[in-house]
C-alpha positions as CSV (number, residue, x, y, z in Angstrom):
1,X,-81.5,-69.3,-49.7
2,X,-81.2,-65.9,-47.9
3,X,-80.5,-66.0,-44.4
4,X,-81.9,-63.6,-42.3
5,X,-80.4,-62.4,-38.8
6,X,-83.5,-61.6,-36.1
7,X,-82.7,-60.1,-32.7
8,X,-83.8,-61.7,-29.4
9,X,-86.7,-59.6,-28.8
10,X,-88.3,-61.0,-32.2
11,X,-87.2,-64.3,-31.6
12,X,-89.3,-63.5,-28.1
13,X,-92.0,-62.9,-30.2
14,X,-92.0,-65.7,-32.1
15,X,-92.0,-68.3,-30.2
16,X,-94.0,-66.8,-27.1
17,X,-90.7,-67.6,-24.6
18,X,-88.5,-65.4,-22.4
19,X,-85.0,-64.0,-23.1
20,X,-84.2,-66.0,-19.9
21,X,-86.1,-69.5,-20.5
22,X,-84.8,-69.2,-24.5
23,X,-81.3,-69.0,-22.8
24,X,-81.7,-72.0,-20.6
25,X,-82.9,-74.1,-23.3
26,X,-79.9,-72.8,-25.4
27,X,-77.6,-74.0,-22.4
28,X,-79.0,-77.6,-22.8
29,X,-78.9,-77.5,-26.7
30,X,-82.4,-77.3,-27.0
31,X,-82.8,-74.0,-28.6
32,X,-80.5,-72.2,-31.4
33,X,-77.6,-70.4,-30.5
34,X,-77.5,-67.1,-31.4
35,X,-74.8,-65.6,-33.4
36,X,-72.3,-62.9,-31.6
37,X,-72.4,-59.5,-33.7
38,X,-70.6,-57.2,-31.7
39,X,-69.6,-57.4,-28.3
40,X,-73.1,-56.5,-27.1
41,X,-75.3,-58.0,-29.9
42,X,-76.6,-61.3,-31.4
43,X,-79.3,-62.1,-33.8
44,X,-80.3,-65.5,-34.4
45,X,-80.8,-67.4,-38.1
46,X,-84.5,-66.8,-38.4
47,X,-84.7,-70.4,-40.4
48,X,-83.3,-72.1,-37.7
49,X,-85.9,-70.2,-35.7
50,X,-88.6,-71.5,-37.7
51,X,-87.1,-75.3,-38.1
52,X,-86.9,-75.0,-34.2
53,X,-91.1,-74.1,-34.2
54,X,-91.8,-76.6,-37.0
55,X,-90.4,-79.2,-34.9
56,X,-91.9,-78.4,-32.0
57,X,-95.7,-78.3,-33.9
58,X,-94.9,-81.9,-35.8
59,X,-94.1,-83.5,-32.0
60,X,-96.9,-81.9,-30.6
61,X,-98.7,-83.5,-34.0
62,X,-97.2,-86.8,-33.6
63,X,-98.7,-86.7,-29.9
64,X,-101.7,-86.7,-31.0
65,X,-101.9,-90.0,-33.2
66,X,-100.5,-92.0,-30.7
């Protein structure tokens, strides 16, 4: 499987959320951290992006049968 690096401002634009609010969930382990590419750059694993979004759409889906 290739692994692709995304920066934070399409991470942003996947999943609708702020650079700060993505950091705060990061901080309680919530989120994905993002890997450190230079001393003033990271990119996040876009899979692990994804997973992140897929679980959030099967709770939201497992809301709604209960």
């Amino acid at each position: 499987m290739d692994k692709k690096l995304i920066k934070q401002s399409e991470v942003s634009n996947e999943t609708g959320m702020s650079k700060s609010h993505m950091y705060a969930l990061i901080k309680r382990g919530l989120f994905p951290k993002p890997i450190k590419l230079s001393e003033r750059s990271s990119a996040w694993v876009e899979s692990e992006v994804q997973d992140w979004i897929d679980a959030k759409i099967a709770a939201r889906d497992q809301e709604c049968l209960q």
